[in-house]
C-alpha positions as CSV (number, residue, x, y, z in Angstrom):
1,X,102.2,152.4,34.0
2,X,102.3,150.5,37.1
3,X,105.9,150.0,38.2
4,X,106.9,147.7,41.9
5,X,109.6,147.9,44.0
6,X,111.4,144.9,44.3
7,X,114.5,143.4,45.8
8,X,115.7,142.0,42.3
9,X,115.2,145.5,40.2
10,X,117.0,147.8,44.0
11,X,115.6,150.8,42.4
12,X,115.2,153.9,44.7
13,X,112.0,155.1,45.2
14,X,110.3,158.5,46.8
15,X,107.1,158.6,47.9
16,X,105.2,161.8,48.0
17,X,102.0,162.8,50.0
18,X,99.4,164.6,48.2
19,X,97.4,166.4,50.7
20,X,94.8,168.0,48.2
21,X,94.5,164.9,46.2
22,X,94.3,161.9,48.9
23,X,97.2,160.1,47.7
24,X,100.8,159.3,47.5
25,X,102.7,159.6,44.9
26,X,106.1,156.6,44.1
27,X,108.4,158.3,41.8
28,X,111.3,156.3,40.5
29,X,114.7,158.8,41.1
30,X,116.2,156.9,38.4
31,X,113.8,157.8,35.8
32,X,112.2,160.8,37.4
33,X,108.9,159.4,37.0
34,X,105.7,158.6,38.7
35,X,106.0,155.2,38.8
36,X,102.3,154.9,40.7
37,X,99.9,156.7,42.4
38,X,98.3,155.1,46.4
39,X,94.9,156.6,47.3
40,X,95.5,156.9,51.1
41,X,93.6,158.9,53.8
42,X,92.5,162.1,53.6
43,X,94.9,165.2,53.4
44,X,98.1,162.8,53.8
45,X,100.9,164.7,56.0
46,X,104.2,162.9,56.2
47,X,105.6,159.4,54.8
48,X,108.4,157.6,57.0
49,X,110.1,154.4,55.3
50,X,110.9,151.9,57.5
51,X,114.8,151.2,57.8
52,X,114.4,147.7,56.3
53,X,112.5,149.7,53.2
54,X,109.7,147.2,53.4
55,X,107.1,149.6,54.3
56,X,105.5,153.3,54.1
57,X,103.6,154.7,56.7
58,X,101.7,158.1,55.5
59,X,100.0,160.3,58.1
60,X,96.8,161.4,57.0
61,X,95.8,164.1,59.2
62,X,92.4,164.5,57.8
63,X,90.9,161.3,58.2
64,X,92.9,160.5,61.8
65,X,94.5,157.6,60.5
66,X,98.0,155.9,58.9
67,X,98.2,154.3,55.7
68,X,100.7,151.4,55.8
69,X,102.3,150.9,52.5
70,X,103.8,147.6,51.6
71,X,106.9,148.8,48.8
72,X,107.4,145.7,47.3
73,X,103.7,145.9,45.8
74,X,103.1,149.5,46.6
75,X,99.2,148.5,47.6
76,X,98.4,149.5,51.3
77,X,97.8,147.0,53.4
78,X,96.8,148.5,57.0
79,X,94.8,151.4,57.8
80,X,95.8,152.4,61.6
81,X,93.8,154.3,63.7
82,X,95.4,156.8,65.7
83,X,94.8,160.3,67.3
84,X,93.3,163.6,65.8
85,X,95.6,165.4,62.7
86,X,98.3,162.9,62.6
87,X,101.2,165.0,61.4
88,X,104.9,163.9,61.9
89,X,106.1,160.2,61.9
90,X,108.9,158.1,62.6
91,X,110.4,154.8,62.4
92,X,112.7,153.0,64.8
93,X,116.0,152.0,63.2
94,X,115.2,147.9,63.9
95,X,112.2,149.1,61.7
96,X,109.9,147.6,64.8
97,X,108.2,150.7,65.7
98,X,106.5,154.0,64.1
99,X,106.3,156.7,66.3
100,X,103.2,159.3,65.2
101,X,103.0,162.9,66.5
102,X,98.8,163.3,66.3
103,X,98.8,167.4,66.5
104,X,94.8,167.8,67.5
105,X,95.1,165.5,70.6
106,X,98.3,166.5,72.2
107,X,99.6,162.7,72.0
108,X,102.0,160.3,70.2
109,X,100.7,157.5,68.8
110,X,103.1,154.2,69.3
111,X,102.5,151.9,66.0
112,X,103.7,148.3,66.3
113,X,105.2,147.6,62.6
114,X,104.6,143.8,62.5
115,X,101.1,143.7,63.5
116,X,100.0,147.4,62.6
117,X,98.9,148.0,66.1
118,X,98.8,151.0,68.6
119,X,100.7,149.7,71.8
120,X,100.8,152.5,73.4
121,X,99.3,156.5,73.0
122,X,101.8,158.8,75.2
123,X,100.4,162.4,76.1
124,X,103.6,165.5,75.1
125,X,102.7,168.6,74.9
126,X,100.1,171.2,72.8
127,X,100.0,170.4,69.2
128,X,102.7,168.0,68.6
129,X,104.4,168.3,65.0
130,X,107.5,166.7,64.2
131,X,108.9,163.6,66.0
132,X,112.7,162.0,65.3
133,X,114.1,158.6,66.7
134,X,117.9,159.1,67.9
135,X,120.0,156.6,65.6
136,X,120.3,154.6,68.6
137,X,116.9,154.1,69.1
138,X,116.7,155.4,72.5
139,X,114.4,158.3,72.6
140,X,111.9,159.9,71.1
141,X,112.6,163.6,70.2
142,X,108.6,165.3,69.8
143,X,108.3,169.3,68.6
144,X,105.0,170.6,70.7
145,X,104.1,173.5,68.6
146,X,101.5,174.6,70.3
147,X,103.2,174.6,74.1
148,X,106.9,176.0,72.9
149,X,108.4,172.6,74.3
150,X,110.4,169.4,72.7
151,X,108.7,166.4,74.8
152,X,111.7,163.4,75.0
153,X,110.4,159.8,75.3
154,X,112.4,156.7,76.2
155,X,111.2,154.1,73.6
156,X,112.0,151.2,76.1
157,X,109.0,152.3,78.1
158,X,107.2,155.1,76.1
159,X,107.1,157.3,79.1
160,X,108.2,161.1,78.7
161,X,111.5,161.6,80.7
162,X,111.8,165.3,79.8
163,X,110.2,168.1,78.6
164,X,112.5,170.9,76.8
165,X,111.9,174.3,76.3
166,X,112.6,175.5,73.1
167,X,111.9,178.7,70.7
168,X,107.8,179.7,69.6
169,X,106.2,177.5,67.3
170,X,108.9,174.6,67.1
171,X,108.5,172.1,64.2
172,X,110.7,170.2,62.7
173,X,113.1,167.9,64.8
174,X,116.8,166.8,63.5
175,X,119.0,164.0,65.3
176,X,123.0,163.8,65.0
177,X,123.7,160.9,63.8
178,X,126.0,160.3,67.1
179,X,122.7,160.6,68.6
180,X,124.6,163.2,70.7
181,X,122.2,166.9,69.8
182,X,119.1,167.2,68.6
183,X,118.5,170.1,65.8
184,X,114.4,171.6,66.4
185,X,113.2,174.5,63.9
186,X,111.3,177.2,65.9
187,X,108.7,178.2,63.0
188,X,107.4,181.5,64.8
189,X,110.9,182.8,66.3
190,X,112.7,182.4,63.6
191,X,115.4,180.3,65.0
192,X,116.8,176.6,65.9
193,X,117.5,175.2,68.7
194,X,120.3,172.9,69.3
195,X,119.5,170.4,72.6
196,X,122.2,168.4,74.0
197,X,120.5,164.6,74.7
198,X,123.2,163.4,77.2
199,X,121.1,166.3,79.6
200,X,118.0,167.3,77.3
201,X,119.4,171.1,77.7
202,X,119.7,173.9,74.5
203,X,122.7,174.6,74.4
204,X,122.6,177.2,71.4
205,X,119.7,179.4,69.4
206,X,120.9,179.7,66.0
207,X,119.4,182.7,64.2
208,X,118.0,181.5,60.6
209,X,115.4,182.6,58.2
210,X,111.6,183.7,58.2
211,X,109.8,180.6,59.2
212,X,112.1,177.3,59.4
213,X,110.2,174.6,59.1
214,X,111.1,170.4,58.8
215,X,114.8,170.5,58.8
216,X,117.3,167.9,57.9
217,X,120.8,166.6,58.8
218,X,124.0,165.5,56.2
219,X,124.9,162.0,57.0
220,X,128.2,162.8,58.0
221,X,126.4,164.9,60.9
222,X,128.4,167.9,59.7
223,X,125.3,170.2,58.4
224,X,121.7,170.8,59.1
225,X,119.9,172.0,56.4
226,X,117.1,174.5,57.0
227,X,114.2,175.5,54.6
228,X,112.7,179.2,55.7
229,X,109.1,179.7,54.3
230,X,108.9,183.3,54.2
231,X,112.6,184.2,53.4
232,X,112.4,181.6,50.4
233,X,115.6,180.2,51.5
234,X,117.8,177.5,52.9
235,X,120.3,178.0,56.1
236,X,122.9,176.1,56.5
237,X,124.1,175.4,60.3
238,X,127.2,174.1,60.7
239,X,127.0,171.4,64.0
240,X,130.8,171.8,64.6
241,X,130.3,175.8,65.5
242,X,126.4,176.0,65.7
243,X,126.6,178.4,63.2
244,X,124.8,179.5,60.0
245,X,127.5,179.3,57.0
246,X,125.7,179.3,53.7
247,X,122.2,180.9,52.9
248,X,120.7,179.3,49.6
249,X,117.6,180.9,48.0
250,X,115.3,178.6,46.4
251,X,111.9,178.6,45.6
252,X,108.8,179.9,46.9
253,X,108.0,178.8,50.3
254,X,110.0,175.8,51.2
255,X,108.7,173.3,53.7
256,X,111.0,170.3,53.7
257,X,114.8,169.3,53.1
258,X,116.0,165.4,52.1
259,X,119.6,165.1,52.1
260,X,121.3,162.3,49.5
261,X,123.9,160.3,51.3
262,X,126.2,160.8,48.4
263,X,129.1,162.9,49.5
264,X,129.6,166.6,48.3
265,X,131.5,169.5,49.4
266,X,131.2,170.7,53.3
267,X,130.1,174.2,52.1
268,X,127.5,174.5,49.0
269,X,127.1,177.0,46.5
270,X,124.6,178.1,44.2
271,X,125.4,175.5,41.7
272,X,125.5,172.5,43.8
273,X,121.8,173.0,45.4
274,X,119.8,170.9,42.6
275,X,122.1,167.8,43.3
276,X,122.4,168.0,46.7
277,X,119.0,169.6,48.5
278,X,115.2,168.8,47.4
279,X,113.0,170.7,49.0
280,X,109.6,170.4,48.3
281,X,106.4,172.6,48.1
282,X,103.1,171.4,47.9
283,X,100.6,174.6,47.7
284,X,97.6,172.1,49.2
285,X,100.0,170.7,52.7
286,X,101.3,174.4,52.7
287,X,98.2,175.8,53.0
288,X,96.7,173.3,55.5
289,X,99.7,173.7,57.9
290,X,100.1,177.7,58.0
291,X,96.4,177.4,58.6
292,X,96.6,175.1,61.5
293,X,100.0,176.6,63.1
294,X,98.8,180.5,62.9
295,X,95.1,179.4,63.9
């Protein structure tokens, strides 16, 4: 059953990409169902939703493209040509830019949302992964994970202002919502760093589990949640210390964390991790990534 996503109905959707199978999936979190399926690109990566939740943009790092999905009718409506292996994305918070790491061309692709254009293609580092917009829209945060290094773009003129260096293998990238530190998951060392953006310096290395991958912030900016691929757990980094205060095992080989906006207790247990973290493991986009990052 085919179900849209309107202003009048205001249900909340998430949209999943299926690398094995092409395609995204809409699941209603009201009902828990798939509410649709979108055939996209080939091996889809990453979906960002615009701020104004009018539109999708999937990554499909097989076919070198991004899908651009209009929510309100769940049909895509642009196919975007960008670099080779599109991976991460991002969206600006006036919802007027997505920002694409492209991992096989050691470039970011800069998306123009109203006329699903490339306005500009930015060179970063070796094997580009993750990307995050501060909430003020400023920069550009981009994980190289081939070159060890976190390249920093100023969105005003999509030029690279610095170029970080971070822990082996980083990945995922995490901004405060004070825009003030910027949270990157070093997948081969084992460890986080945490980069100051008033002067684009580390200033700590938290320790975590076997392989941390995309990582996510609470709302509040009090927690960074951390899913570890080989330890089959979660870390939990506490921004105010920049230290790890809760490890949560979940299941096997955890790639991603989304954080609900609904609040809960500073320091989860056990109990608490099915309402509060979803992280999700798709054997097909796990298998593609450890592939490409331990090539």
């Amino acid at each position: 059953m085919y179900q849209a996503l309107n202003a009048a109905d205001a249900l909340p959707f998430a949209y999943v990409a299926n690398a094995g199978s092409g395609d995204v999936s809409v699941i209603n979190t009201t009902t828990s169902l798939v509410a649709t399926t979108i055939a996209v690109g080939l091996t889809p990566e990453q979906v960002a939703i615009t701020p104004n939740g009018q539109f999708a943009y999937v990554t499909n790092s097989g076919s070198n493209n991004v899908s651009v999905i209009r929510t309100a009718t769940n049909a895509v409506i642009a196919t975007v040509p960008v670099g080779s292996g599109p991976a991460g994305v991002a969206i600006t918070p006036n919802s007027a830019f997505a920002y694409v790491a492209n991992f096989g061309s050691t470039n970011v692709s800069v998306i123009v949302t109203a006329t699903n254009e490339v306005v500009a293609t930015v060179p970063v580092g070796s094997s580009p992964t993750g990307v995050a917009i501060t909430p003020n829209g400023v920069f550009a945060y981009v994980a190289n994970f081939g070159s060890d290094t976190v390249s920093v773009i100023v969105t005003a003129t999509n030029e690279v202002v610095a170029t970080v260096v971070v822990g082996n293998g980083p990945t995922g990238v995490a901004i405060t919502p004070n825009s003030a530190f910027a949270y990157v998951a070093n997948f081969i060392s084992d460890t986080v760093s945490v980069i100051a953006t008033a002067t684009n310096e580390v200033i700590a290395t938290v320790s975590v589990g076997q392989r941390p991958d995309f990582l996510s912030g609470t709302f509040d900016g009090a927690l960074v949640y951390v899913p570890n691929q080989t330890s089959n757990t979660v870390s939990v980094i506490a921004t105010a210390s920049n230290a790890v205060v809760a490890t949560i095992p979940v299941g096997a080989n955890p790639t991603g964390v989304a954080i609900t906006a609904t609040e809960f207790p500073a320091i989860p247990t056990l109990s608490e991790v099915g309402l509060m973290v979803l992280a999700v493991a798709l054997a097909a986009a796990l298998a593609l990534r450890v592939i490409a990052r331990l090539a």
